[in-house]
N, C-alpha and C positions, 0 to 999 in steps of 0.2 A: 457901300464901298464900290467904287470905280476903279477899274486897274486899268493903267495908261498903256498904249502899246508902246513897246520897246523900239527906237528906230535904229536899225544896222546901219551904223556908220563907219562900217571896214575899221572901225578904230581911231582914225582921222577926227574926231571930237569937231567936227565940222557939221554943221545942223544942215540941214537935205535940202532946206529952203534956199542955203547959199551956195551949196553945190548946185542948183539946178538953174540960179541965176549967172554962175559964172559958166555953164553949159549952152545957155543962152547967146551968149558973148560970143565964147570960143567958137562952136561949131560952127555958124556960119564962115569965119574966118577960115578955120580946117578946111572946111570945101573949097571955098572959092582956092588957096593953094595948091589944092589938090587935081582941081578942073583947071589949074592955070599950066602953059605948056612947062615952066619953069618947074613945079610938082608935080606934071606926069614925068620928066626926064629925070627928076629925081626920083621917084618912085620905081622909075624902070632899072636905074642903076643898083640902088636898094635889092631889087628883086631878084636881079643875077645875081649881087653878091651873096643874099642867100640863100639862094640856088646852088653856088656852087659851094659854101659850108656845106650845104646840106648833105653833095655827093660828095663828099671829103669824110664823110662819118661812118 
């Protein structure tokens, strides 16, 4: 008898093969956003605003 390993799928009933192909996809795209001046000024904006939640707590 062989026992298969169990894969954690957070629940998502989405097999890791197709999570790891739409990670593929995505993450180059994330970056480039990210590195572009359009996603650092929004990132920066993002960052104040919770920043100042933050000291509001």
């Amino acid at each position: 008898m062989s026992r298969q390993k169990k894969v954690n799928d957070y629940g998502t009933g989405i097999p890791l093969h197709e999570v790891e192909a739409l990670a593929r996809v995505l993450l180059p795209e994330i970056q480039g956003f990210f590195e572009s001046e359009e996603g650092q000024r929004e990132f920066a904006e993002w960052k104040a605003q919770h920043q100042t939640q933050e000291s509001e707590k």
